[in-house]
C-alpha positions in Angstrom: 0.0 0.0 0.0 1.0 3.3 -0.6 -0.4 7.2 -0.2 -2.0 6.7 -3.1 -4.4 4.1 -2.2 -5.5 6.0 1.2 -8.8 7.7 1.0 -8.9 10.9 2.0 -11.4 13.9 1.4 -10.9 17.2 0.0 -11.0 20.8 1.9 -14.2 21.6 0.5 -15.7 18.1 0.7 -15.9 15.1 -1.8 -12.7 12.5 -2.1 -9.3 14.3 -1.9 -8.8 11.3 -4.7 -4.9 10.7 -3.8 -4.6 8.1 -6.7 -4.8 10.8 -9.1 -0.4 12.0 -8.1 0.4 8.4 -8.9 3.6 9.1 -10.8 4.0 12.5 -9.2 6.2 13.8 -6.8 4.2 14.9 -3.4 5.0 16.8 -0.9 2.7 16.5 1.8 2.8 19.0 5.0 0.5 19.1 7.8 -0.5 22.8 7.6 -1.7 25.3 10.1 -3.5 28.7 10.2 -2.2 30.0 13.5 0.9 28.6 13.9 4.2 30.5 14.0 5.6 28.7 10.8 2.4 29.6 8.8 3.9 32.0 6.5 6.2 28.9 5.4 2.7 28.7 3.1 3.9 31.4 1.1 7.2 29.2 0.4 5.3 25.9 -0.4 3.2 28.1 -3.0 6.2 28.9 -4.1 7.5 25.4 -4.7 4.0 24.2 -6.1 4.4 27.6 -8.8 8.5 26.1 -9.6 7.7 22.7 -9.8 4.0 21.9 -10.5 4.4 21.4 -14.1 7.2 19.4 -14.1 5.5 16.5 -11.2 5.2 18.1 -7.8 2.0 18.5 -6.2 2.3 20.3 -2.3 -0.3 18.7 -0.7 -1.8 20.6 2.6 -3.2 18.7 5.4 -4.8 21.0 8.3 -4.6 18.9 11.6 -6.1 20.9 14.4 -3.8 18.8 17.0 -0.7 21.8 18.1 -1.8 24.0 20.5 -5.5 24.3 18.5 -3.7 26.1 15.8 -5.9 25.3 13.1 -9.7 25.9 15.1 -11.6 27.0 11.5 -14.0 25.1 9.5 -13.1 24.2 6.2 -14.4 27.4 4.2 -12.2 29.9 7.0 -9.5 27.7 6.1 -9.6 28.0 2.4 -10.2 31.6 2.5 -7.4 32.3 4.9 -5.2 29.8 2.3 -6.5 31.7 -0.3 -6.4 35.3 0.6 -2.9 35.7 2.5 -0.8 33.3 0.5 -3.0 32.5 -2.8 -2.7 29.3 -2.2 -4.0 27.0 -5.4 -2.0 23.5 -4.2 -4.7 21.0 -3.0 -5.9 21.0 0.5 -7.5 18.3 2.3 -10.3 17.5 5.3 -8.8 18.5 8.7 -7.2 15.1 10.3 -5.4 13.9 13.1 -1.7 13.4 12.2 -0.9 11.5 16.3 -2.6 9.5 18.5 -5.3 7.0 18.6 -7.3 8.7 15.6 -4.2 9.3 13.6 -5.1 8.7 9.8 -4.2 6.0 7.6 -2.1 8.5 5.5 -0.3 9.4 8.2 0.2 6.1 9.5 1.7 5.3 6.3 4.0 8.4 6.5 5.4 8.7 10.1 7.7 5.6 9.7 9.6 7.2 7.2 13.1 8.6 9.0 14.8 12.0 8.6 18.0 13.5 7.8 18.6 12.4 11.4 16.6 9.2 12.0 14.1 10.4 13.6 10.6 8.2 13.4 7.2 8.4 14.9 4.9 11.0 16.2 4.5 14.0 14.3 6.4 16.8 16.5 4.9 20.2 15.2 3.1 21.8 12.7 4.4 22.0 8.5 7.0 18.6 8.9 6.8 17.6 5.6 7.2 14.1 3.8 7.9 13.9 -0.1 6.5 10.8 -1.2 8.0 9.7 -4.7 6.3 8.9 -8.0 6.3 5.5 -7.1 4.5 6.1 -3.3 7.6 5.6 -1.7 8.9 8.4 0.8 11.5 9.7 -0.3 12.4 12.5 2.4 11.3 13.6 5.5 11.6 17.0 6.5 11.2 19.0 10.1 9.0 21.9 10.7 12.2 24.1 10.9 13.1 23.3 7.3 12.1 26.1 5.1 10.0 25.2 1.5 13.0 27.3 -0.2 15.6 25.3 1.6 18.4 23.5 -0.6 18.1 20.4 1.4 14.3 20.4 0.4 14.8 21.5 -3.3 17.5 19.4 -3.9 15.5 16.1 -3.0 12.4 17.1 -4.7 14.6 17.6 -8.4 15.7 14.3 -7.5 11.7 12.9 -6.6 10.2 14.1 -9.7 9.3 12.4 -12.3 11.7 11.8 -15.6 
């Protein structure tokens, strides 16, 4: 199994239809409107404007589970997406990314080590997988690392597709 055979719905409602990036590079980030890192939307905007047409697809996921930093419904979430970073990347239902309710996608993703072997629980806000073309997670990032960074652009030219 792989991300692309989790079901998942979409921000605004309906299936998020995750089988439709097979052979794309994803990055998936658990996103948050009140967080202190939530400008770091303007960067993965950024990286979805770069890299979209070559593979890449920046997948948001709003988890409500830091300090209640993402409180809004779906439609307050979109339009703060929308109006203060013009966000267009796909954004999913809220989820839980820890604990007992944790979702099957992020079951499938928190196994995956990063640059310094750390596994499990998600620790904060915007940690960001990439999962390659083939479902396989190919990085893992912290909340720290910027969208911009090398370490992050480097490994997505190397994720996308050829």
């Amino acid at each position: 199994m792989t991300i692309f055979d989790i079901n998942l719905a979409a921000l605004g409602g309906g299936p998020a239809r995750l089988d439709q990036y097979r052979g794309k590079a994803v990055l998936v980030v658990n996103v948050a409107s009140k967080c202190g890192s939530t400008p770091q939307y303007a960067g993965l905007q950024a990286l979805q404007d770069s890299y979209g047409e070559r593979g890449l697809v920046v997948l948001g996921v709003p988890s409500n589970q830091f300090a209640g930093q993402e409180p809004g419904t779906a439609e307050e979430i979109a339009e703060f997406c929308s109006t203060n970073y013009g966000v267009t990347f796909p954004l999913t239902e809220k989820i839980e990314v820890n604990g007992p309710g944790r979702h099957p996608l992020y079951a499938e993703l928190v196994d995956s080590p990063d640059a310094d072997g750390y596994t499990g629980d998600i620790r904060w806000n915007f940690e960001k997988f990439l999962v390659a073309p083939d479902g396989t997670v190919a990085a893992r990032f912290p909340t720290k690392t910027d969208p911009q960074s090398p370490d992050l652009t480097t490994a997505i030219e190397q994720a996308l597709p050829h």
